[in-house]
NUTOR-489620 format. One record per residue (C-alpha): x, y, z; residue number from 0. Coordinates in steps of 0.1 Angstrom, whole numbers, plus 5000, padded with zeros to 4 digits. Layout:
! residues N
panu X=X	Y=Y	Z=Z	i=NUM
...
//
This chain:
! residues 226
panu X=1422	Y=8001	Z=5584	i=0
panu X=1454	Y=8007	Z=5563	i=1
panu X=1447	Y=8038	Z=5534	i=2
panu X=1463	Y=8028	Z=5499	i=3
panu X=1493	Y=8056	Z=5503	i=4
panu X=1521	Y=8035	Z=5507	i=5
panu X=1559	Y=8052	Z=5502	i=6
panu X=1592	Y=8047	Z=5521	i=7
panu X=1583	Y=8073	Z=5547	i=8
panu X=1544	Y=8060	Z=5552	i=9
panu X=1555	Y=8024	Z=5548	i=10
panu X=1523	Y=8001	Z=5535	i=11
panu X=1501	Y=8027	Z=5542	i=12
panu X=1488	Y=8051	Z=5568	i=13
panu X=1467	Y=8033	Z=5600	i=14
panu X=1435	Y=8044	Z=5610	i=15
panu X=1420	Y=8031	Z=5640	i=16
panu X=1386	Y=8033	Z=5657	i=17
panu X=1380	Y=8031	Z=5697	i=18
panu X=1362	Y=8035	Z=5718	i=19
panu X=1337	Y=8052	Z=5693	i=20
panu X=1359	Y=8076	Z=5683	i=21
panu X=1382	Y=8076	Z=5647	i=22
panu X=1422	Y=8078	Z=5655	i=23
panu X=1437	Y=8092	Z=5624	i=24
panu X=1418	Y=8091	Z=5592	i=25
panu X=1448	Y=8093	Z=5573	i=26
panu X=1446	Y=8108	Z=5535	i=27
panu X=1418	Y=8127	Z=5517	i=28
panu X=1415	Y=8094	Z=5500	i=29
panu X=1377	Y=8083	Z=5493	i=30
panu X=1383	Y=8049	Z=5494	i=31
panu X=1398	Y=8043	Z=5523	i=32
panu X=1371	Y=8073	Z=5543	i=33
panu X=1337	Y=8054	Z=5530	i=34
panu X=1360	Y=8023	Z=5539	i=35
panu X=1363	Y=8041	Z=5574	i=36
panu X=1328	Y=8052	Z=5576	i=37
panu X=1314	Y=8020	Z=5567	i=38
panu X=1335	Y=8002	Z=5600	i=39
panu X=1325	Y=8031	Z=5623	i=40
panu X=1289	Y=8036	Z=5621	i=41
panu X=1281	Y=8061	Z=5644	i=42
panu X=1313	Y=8081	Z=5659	i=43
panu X=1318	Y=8107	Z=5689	i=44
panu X=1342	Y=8118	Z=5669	i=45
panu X=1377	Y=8123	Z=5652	i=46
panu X=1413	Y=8127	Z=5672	i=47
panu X=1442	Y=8136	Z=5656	i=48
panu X=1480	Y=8126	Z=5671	i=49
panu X=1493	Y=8154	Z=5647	i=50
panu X=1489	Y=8174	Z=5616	i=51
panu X=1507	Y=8159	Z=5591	i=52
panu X=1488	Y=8152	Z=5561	i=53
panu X=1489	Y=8118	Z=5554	i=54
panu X=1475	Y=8115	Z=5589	i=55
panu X=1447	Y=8145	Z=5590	i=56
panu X=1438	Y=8154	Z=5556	i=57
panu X=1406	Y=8130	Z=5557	i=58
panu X=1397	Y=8146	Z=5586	i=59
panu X=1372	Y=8170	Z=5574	i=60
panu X=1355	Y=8146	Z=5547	i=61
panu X=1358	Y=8116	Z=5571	i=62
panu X=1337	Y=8140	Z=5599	i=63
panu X=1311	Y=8150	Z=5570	i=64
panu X=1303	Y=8114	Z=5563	i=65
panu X=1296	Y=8107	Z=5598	i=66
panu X=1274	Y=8131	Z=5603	i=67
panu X=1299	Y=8165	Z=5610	i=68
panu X=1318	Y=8154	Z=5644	i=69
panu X=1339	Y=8170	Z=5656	i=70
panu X=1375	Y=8169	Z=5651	i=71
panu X=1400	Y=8173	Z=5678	i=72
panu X=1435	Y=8179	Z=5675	i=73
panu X=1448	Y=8174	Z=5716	i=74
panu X=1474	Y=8192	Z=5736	i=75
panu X=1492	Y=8169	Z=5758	i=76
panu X=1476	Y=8160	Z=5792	i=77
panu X=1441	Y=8170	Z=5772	i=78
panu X=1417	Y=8142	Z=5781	i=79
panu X=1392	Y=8136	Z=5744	i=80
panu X=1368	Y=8107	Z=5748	i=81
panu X=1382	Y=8078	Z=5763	i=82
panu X=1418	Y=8088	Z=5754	i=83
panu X=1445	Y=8109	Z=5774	i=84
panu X=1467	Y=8125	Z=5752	i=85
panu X=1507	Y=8125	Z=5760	i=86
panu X=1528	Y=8149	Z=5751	i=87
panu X=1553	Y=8132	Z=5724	i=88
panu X=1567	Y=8160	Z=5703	i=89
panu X=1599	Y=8151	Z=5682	i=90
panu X=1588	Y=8141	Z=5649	i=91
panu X=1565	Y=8173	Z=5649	i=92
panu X=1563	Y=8194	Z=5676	i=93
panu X=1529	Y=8195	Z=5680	i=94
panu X=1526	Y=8152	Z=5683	i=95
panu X=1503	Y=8134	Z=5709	i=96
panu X=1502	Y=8097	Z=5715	i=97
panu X=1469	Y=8089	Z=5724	i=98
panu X=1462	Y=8065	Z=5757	i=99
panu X=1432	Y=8041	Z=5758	i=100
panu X=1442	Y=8020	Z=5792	i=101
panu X=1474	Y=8006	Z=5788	i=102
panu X=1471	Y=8007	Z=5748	i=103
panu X=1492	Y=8034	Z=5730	i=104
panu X=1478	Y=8051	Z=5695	i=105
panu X=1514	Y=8060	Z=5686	i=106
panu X=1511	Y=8078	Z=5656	i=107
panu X=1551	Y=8089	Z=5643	i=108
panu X=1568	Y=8085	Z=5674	i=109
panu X=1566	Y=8048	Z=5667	i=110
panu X=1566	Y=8028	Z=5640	i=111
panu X=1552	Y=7990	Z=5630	i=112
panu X=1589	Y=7988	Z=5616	i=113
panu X=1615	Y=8008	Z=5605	i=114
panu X=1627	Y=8044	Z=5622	i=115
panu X=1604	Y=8076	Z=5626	i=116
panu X=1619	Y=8102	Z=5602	i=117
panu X=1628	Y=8129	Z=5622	i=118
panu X=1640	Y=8164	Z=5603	i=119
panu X=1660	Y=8190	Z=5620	i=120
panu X=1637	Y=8225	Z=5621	i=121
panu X=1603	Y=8207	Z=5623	i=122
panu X=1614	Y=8180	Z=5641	i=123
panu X=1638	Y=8178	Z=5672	i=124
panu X=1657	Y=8146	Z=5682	i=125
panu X=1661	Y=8152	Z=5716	i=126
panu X=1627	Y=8162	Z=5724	i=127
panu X=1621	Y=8126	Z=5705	i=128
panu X=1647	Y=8109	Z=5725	i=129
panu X=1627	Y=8122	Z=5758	i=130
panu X=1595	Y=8117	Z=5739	i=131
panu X=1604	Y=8075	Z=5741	i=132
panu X=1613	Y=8075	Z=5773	i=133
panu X=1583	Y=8092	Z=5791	i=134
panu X=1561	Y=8061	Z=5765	i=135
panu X=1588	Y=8037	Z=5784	i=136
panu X=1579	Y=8048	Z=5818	i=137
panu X=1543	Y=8044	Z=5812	i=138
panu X=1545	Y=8000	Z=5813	i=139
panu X=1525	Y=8000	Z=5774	i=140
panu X=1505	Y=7966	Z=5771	i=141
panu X=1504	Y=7974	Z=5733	i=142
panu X=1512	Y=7999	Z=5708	i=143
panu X=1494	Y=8005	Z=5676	i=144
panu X=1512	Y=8028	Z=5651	i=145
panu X=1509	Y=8052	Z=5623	i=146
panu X=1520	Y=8031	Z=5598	i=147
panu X=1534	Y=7993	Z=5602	i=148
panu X=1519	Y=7959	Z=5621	i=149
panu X=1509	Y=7967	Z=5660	i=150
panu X=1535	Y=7965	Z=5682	i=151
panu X=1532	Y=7935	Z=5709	i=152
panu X=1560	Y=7942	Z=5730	i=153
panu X=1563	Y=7979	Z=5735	i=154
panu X=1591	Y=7980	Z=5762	i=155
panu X=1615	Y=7962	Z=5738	i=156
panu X=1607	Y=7983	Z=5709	i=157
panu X=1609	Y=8015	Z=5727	i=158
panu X=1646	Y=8002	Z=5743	i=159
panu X=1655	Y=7997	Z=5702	i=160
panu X=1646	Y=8031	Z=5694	i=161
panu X=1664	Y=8047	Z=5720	i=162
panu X=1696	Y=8025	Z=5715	i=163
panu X=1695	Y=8026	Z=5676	i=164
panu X=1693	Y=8067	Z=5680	i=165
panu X=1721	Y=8066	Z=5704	i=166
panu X=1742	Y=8040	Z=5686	i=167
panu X=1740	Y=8063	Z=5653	i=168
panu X=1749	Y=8095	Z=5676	i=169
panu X=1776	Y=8074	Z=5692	i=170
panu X=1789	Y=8068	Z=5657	i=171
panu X=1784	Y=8107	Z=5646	i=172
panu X=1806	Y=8116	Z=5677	i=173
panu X=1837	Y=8090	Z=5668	i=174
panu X=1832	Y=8098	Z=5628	i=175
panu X=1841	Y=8141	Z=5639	i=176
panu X=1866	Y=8127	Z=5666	i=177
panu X=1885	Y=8115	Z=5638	i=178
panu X=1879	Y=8146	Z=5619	i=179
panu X=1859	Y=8138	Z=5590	i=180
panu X=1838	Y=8173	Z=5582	i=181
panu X=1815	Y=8166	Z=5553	i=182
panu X=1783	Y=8156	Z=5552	i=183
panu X=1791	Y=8128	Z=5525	i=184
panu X=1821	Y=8115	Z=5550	i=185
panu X=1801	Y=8114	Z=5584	i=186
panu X=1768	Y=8096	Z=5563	i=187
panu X=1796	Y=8072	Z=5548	i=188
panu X=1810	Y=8064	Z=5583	i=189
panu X=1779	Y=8066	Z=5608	i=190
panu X=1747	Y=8056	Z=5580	i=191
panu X=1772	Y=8028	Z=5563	i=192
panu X=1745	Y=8002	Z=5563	i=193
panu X=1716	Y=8025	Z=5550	i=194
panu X=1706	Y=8015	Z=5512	i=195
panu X=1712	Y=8041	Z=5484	i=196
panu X=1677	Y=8050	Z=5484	i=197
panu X=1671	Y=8059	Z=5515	i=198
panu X=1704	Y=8086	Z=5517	i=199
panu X=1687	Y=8110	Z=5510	i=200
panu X=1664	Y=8106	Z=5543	i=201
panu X=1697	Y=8093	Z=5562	i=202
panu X=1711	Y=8129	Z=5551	i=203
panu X=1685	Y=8149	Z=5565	i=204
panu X=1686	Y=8126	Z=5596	i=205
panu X=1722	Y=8131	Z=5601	i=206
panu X=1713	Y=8173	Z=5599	i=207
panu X=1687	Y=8166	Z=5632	i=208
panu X=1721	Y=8145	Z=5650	i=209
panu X=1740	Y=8178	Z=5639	i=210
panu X=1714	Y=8197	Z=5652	i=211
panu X=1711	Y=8180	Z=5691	i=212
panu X=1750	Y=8179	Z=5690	i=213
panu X=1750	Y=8217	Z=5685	i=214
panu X=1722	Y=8224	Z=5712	i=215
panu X=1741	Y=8210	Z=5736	i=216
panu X=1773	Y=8219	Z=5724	i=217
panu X=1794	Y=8191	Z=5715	i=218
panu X=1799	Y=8200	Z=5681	i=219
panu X=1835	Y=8205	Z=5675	i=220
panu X=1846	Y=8243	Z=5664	i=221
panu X=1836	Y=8255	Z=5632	i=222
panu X=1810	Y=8230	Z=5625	i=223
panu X=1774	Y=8241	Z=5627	i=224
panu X=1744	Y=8216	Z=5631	i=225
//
């Protein structure tokens, strides 16, 4: 079930899913979409979180009133709940699980329906994303069902795109200092040229995470700070 909060970060909407009994993500404190969500459940062992972002959690509480006060459960990684095994997948937030049922991924923000997961430099962390996508690669996903977009049939192909579209764009960062542009303004005009003027503002802060991996393993050049 898709809640009505679409925007360009949430896309069409924020995904809830139920399995195996249990509620993955009830998404906003939206009444709509929870009776929605309550209706399709019936009864429920439960709610499980993949992180604590809002549009994600917030109808957490209300959602576990209406069925009857489950419990919630926001998983460490390698923390079994229900029939899911939570992975470790910080990146867009450090504290971000995906949730394994089988061979079925409840991805959350590490991967989207389409479009790139918006990660922010202090919060986030793109390497620990970049390892975040391999360790999903390395697991042979049947299927993927995300936070927000259409379910992902082909997992290994979209995780390969992630990884090669983060590593194209640092590619380009690296070439963009090599030549010695400096401001923030030149590298986003060189490395983000494709990216529509409305969505700069999120290519800026992007380009402040590629700053920030660059700096952590210190290949920024001298005098520049991520």
């Amino acid at each position: 079930m898709r809640a009505d909060n679409p925007s360009p970060l949430t896309l069409d909407g924020t995904n809830t899913y139920v399995a195996g009994g249990w509620v993955v993500d009830p998404g906003p404190a939206d009444d709509a979409h929870l009776d929605a969500v309550a209706r399709a459940t019936g009864r429920a062992e439960g709610i499980v979180l993949t992180h604590g972002h809002g549009d994600h959690s917030d109808g957490a509480a209300p959602l576990a009133e209406r069925l009857g006060g489950v419990e919630v459960i926001r998983p460490a990684g390698g923390q079994a709940v229900g029939p899911f095994e939570a992975i470790a997948t910080p990146g867009h937030s450090p504290d971000h699980v995906c949730l394994l049922l089988g061979r079925t991924c409840f991805s959350g923000d590490t991967v989207l329906g389409v479009g790139s997961v918006f990660v922010a430099p202090g919060e986030g962390s793109l390497g620990a994303y970049l390892d975040s996508l391999r360790r999903l690669l390395e697991l042979g996903l049947e299927t993927i069902c995300p936070g927000h977009g259409p379910i992902v049939e082909n997992p290994q192909a979209k995780l390969r795109e992630y990884l090669e579209h983060r590593l194209e764009r640092e590619r380009k960062l690296v070439e963009a200092l090599d030549r010695g542009l400096r401001s923030h303004d030149e590298l986003l005009d060189f490395a983000w040229s494709d990216v529509p003027a409305e969505l700069r503002p999120a290519a800026r802060i992007t380009l402040e995470a590629h700053l920030e991996k660059l700096a952590e393993e210190d290949r920024l050049p001298p005098g520049l700070r991520g």
